[in-house]
N, C-alpha and C positions, 0 to 999 in steps of 0.2 A: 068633880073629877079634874085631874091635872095631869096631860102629856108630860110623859120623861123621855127625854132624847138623847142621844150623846152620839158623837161621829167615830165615836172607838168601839162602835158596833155594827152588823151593816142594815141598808136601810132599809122600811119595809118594802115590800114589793105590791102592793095591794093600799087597801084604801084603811088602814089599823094603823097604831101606835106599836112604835118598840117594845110603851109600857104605859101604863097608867095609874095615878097615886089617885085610891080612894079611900080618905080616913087616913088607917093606920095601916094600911095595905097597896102591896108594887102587885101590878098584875103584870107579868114580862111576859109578851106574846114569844110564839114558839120559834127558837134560833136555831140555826142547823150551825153547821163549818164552811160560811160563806168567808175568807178576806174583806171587810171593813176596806179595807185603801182599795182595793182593784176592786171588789162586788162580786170576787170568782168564786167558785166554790175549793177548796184548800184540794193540793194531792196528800192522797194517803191511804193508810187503812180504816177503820170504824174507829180506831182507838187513838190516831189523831183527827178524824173528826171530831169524835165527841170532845177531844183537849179544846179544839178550836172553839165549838159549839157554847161549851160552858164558858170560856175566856169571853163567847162574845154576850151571855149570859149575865155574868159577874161584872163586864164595864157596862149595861147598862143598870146596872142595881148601885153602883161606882156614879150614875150620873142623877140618882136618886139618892145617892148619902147613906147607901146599904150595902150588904155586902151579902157572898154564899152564905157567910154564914146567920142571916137574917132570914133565909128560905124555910117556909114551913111547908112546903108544897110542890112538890114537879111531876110532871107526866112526859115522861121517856116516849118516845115513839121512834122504833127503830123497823129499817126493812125486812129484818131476819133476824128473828128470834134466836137462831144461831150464832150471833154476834153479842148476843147478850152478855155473855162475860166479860169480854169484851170491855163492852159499855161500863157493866157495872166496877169494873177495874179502877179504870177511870175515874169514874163518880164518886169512887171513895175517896180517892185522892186529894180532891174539889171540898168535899162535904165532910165537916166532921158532927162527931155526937151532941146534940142530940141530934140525929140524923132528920132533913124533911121526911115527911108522908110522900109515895110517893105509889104512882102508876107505873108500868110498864107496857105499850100496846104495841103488838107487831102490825104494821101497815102495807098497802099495796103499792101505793103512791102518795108523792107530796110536791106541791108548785114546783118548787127545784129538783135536781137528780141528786138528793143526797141520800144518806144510811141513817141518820139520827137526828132527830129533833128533840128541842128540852122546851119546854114552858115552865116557868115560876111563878108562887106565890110568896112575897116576901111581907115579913114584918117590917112597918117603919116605926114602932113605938120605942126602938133603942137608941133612935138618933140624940 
């Protein structure tokens, strides 16, 4: 296993990795719409969360030599299912064909006060 870090994403908050390269595979732990430079969590609505969220998604996949479009895999977890278009607005935006596999799960709570969190699975066999 080999830690991926990069400071153009924010840090973890817990005792886990940004990311971790195992093989031909990024596991990118779950990123909300924290600010990288201040650590805050971003103003806005669900739909600049999630821009922020995936931006901070995609620079750590950027500090592993990958990119969104290397993702085979994410699990969405947002507060309100009711935001979900929302989200997935967004996400198309981010992600093109062949599209990751991908979860959706509506939650209660998460370590910080956000609306969306992304985790990734990324391929590194295209580097």
């Amino acid at each position: 296993m080999r830690e991926r870090h990069t400071e153009d994403a924010p840090q973890s908050i817990g005792p886990f990795s940004q990311a971790i390269e195992d093989g031909n595979r990024i596991y990118v732990s779950g990123q909300g719409p924290i600010d990288p430079a201040s650590g805050e969590r971003i103003e806005g609505d669900v739909a600049a969360q999630t821009a922020r969220t995936l931006a901070n998604v995609d620079a750590i996949l950027q500090a592993a030599g990958c990119s969104l479009d290397d993702v085979v895999k994410t699990t969405v977890f947002v507060r309100d299912m009711d935001d979900y278009d929302a989200v997935n607005e967004l996400y198309g935006e981010y992600f093109s064909e062949p599209y990751p596999a991908r979860s959706a799960v509506e939650i209660v709570r998460l370590p910080v006060d956000i609306d969306v969190e992304v985790e990734a699975i990324a391929t590194a066999a295209n580097r």
